[in-house]
N, C-alpha and C positions, 0 to 999 in steps of 0.2 A: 635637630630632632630626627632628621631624617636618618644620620649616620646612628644615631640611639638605638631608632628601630632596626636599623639593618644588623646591627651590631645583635641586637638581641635574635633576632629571625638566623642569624649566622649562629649563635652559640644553640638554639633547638634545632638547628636543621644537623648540625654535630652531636648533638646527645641521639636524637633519632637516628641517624645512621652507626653510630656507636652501638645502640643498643635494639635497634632494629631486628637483628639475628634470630632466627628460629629455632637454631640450635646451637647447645654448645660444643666443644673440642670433641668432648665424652660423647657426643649425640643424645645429649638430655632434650627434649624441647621445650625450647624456653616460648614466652611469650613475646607478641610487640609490640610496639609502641601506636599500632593502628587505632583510629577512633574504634571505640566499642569495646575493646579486648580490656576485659574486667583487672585485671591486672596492674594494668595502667593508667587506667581512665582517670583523669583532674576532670573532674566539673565544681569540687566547692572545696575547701581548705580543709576539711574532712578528709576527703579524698588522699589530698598528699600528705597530711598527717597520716592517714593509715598505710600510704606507700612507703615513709620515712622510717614506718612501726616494722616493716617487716624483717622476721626472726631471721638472724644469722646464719641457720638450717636451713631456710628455704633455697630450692634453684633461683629465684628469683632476688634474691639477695643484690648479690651485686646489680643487676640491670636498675635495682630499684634505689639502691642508694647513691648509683651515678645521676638517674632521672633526678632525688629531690635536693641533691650539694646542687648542682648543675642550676636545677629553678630557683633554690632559693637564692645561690649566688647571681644566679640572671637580674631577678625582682633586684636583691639591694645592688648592683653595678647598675643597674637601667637607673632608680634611684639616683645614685649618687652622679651620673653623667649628665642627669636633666639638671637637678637641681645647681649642678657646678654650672652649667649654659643659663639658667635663669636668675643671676646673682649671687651665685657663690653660694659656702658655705650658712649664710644667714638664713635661705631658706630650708638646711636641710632638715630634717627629723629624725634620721639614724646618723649619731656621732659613735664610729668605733672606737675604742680603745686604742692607744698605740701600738698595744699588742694585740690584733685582732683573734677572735678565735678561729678554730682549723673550723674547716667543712664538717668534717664531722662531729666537732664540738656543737658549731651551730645549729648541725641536725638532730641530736641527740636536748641539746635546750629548748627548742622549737616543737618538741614531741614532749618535752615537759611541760613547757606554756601552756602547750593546748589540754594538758590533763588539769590545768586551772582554770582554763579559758575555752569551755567549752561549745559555749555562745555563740564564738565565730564559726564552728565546723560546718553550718550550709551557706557561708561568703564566698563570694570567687576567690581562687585560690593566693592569687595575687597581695591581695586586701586582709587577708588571713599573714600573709608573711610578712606586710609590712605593720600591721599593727603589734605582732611577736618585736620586731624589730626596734618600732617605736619604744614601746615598753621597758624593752631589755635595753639600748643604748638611746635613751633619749639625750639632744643637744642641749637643752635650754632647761635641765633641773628635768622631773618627774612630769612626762606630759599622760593624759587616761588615754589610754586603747580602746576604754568604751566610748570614745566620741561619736556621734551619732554622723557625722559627714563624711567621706568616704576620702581615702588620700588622694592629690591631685592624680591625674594622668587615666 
């Protein structure tokens, strides 16, 4: 458990210094990744849905589409590392395809979810991507995303 979390604390403390930068090459100023700076800010899965949302056009584009590949791949890898330490495959809840989808396939389906599922947008962010997850590759046949109890961890 403890290498999970370091593993996960090691892949944010890399998007954050990745995308930390105030400015770009051009000397555009970008935003960063600091608590409060509207830009960035995850407090509900709302949040990173609308960071995942941002147009192609914006300076913010890139720092924002590395933040949500980045989190969501964080979420399902933390995922799949616990559950492999707690009994294997039996307990997981997202089974991927053999052929898994690209990051930004996931991000661009994950922004479609939530234009369904709009219910979870004030969850923590976390709990927001794994119920997307649930949903879209459940293990064990068609599991509800609307379950009322919150996924382990």
């Amino acid at each position: 458990m403890r290498l999970a979390t370091t593993s996960c604390l090691a892949l944010l403390a890399s998007i954050v210094g990745a995308a930390a930068q105030t400015t770009t090459a051009a000397g555009t100023p970008q935003p960063t990744l600091q608590a409060g700076s509207p830009a960035y800010n995850i407090s509900s899965f709302g949040d990173l849905v609308r960071i995942c949302s941002t147009d192609r056009k914006e300076t913010t584009f890139p720092g924002s589409v590395g933040l949500c590949a980045g989190y969501i791949s964080g979420v399902l890898d933390y995922h799949l590392v616990d559950t492999g330490w707690a009994g294997g495959q039996r307990n997981r809840r997202v089974c991927l395809p053999a052929e898994p989808p690209t990051r930004m396939q996931a991000l661009q389906s994950l922004v479609s979810w939530d234009q369904s599922n709009p219910q979870y947008d004030n969850e923590p962010a976390a709990e927001g991507v794994m119920r997307y997850f649930m949903a879209t590759y459940p293990c064990h046949g068609p599991r509800s995303a609307a379950r009322t109890t919150r996924p382990p961890g």
